[in-house]
C-alpha positions, 0 to 999 in steps of 0.5 A, a space after each residue: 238905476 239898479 244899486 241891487 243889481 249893482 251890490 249882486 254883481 260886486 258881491 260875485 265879482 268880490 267872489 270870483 265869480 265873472 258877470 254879466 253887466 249891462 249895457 246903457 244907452 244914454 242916448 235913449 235913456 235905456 238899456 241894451 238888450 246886450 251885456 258885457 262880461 265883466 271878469 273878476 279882478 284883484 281890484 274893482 273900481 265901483 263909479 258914479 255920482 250916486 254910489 254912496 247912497 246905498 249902505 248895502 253898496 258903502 258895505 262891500 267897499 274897502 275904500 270909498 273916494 270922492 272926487 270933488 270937482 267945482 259944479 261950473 266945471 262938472 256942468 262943462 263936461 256935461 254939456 260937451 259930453 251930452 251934445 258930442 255924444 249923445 245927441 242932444 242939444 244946448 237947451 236939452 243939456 240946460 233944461 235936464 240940468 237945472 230940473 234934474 241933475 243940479 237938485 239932485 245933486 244937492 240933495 244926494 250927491 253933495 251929502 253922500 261925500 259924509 260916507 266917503 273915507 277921502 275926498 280929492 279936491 281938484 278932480 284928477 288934478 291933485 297929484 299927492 290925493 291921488 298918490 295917496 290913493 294909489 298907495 292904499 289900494 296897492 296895500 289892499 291888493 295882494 301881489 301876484 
């Protein structure tokens, strides 16, 4: 993770300035040599699990929403994703799991909802949460 690299690149996007974001392969848990340019938007959408940890990242949000999503679901899409996509196996899924993704988690993921100005329960499931969002962010972007 590089959250500084992250809070640089949204301040230039805020600024109007394009960047250049790197490119992961979670395959072999590294980065591309490769970039994508990313231009600048009148919205930017900042996601992941762990973006509310930073203070100086929460700054430059004018809206923060977590999605909640029920861990056996969440641990489903894992696994479905991580062995369809990236090559790994049952036990590797598991193992990263109860090791990693699961205990951290709980320690930083859970917590970090506290910084959160809504929280969409159901995941991408609740249509009227999700209509409210849409009608905040429509009054922060101007018109063009």
């Amino acid at each position: 993770m590089d959250t500084l690299l992250l809070a640089e690149h949204v301040r230039r996007l805020r600024g109007g300035e394009a960047i250049e974001s790197p490119l992961y392969d979670f395959a072999n848990f590294q980065r591309h040599k490769e970039t994508a340019r990313v231009e600048p938007r009148a919205a930017i959408i900042i996601e992941g699990i762990l973006i509310f940890e930073s203070r100086t990242l929460r700054s430059l949000m004018d809206i923060k929403i977590f999605v909640d999503t029920d861990a056996d679901l969440r641990f489903i899409r894992r696994l479905l994703r991580d062995i369809g996509e990236r090559g790994r196996t049952m036990e590797m899924v598991v193992d990263q799991y109860l090791t990693t993704v699961r205990p951290m988690h709980t320690e930083f993921v859970e917590p970090s909802r506290r910084f959160a100005d809504v929280i969409i329960p159901e995941g991408g499931h609740n249509e009227v949460g999700i209509d409210l969002v849409i009608q905040k962010i429509k009054s922060l972007v101007p018109r063009v």
